[in-house]
C-alpha positions as CSV (number, residue, x, y, z in Angstrom):
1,X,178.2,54.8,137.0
2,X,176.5,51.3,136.1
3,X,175.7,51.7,132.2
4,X,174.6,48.1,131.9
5,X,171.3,47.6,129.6
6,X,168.9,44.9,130.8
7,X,166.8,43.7,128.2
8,X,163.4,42.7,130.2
9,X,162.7,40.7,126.6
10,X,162.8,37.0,126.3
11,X,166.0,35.1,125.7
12,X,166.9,34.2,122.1
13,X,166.2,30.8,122.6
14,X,162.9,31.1,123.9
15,X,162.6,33.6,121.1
16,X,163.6,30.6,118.3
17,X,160.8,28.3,120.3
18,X,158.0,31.0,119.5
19,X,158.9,31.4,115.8
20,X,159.4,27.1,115.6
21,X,155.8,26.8,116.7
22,X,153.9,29.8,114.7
23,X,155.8,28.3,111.8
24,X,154.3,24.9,112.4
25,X,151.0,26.0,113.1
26,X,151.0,27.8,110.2
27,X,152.2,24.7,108.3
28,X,149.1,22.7,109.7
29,X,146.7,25.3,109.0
30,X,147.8,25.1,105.3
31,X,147.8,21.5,105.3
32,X,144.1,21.6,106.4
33,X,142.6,24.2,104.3
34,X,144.6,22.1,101.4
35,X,143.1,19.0,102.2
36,X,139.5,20.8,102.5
37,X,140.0,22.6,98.8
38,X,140.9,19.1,97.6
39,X,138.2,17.1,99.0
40,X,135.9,19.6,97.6
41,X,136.9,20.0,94.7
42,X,137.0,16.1,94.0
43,X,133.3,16.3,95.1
44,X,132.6,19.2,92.5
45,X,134.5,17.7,89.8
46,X,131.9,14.1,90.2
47,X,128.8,16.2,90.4
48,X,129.9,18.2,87.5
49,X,130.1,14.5,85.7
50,X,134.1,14.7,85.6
51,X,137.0,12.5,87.1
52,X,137.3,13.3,91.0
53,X,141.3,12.3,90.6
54,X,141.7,15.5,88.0
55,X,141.5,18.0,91.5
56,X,145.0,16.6,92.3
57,X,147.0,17.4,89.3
58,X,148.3,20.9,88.7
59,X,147.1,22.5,85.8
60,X,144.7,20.5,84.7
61,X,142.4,20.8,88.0
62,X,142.2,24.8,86.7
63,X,141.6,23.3,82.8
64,X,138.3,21.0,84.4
65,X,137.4,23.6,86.2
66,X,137.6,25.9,83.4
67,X,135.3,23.5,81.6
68,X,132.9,23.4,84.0
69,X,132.3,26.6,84.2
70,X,131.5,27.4,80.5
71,X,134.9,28.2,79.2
72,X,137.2,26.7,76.7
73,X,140.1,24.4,79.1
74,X,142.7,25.8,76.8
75,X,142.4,29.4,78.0
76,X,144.1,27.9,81.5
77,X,147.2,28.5,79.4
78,X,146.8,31.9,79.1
79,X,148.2,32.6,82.7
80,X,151.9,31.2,80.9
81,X,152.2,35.1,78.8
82,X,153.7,37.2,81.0
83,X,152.3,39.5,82.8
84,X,149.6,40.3,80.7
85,X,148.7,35.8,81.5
86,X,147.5,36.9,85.0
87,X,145.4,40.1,84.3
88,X,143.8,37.2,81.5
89,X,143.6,34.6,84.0
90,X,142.2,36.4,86.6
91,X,139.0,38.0,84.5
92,X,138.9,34.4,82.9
93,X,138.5,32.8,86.9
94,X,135.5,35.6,87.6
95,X,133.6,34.5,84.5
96,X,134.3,30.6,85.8
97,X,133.3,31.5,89.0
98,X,130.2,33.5,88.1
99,X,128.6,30.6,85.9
100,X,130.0,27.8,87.9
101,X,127.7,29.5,90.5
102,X,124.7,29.9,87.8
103,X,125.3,26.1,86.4
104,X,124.7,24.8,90.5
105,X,121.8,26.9,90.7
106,X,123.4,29.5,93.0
107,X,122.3,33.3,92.7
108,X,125.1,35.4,91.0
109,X,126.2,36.9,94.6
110,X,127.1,33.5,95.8
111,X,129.2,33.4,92.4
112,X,131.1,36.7,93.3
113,X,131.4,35.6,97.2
114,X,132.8,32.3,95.3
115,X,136.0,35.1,93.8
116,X,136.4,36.4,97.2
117,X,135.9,33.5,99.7
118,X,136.7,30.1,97.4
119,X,138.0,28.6,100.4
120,X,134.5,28.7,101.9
121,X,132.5,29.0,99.1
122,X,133.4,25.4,97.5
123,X,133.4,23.4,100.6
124,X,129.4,24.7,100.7
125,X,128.9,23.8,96.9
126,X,130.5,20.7,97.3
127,X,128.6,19.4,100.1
128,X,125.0,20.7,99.4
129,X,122.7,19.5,97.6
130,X,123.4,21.7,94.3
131,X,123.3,19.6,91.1
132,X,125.3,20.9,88.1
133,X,122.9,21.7,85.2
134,X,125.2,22.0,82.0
135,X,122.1,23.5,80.0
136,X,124.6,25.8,77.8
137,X,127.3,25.2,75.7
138,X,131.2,26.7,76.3
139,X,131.6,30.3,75.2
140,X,134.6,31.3,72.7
């Protein structure tokens, strides 16, 4: 009796070759979308009347963005309490979202397509032709 297995699957090497190129791929997908959030963001950041150079530095991209959506920048370093920092942060972003939306002149679903979609939803406010309206003052 012959008990020999033949596994019918590809060879580890060809295996290894797969992996290396859906790791890459995913690599340049990430660098794409990356450049795309930048870009637009830069674009937001001049129409809103700020620096374009603030969407590359950690941090305080999230504090400008903060400000242009009606909030207080400081509240950025909220997300630093643990635990509790990213329930705070993340009701904070929705509010930002929702009147960054109203301050371009957006309806409020494009805001809430904004929370679930930003990597869409900025790239289209960034390059239409939405002005920024800051007709209200930052909330507390």
């Amino acid at each position: 009796m012959d008990y020999t297995y033949y596994n019918n699957t590809l060879d580890s090497t060809a295996q290894y070759g797969i992996l290396a190129g859906l790791g890459t791929g995913t690599i340049i997908v990430c660098l794409i979308i990356s450049i795309i959030s930048i870009v637009s963001m830069w674009k937001i950041f001049e129409k809103a009347g700020r620096p374009g150079w603030a969407s590359i530095i950690p941090l305080y991209n999230v504090w400008v963005l903060f400000e242009i959506g009606g909030q207080q920048g400081w509240k950025v370093l909220l997300c630093l309490i643990p635990l509790a920092g990213a329930i705070i942060f993340f009701i904070y972003t929705i509010l930002v979202y929702l009147e960054i939306a109203k301050r371009f002149g957006k309806s409020s679903v494009f805001g809430v397509l904004m929370i679930f979609f930003a990597p869409i939803m900025f790239p289209i406010l960034a390059f239409s032709d939405a002005k920024y309206n800051d007709a209200t003052t930052p909330t507390v």
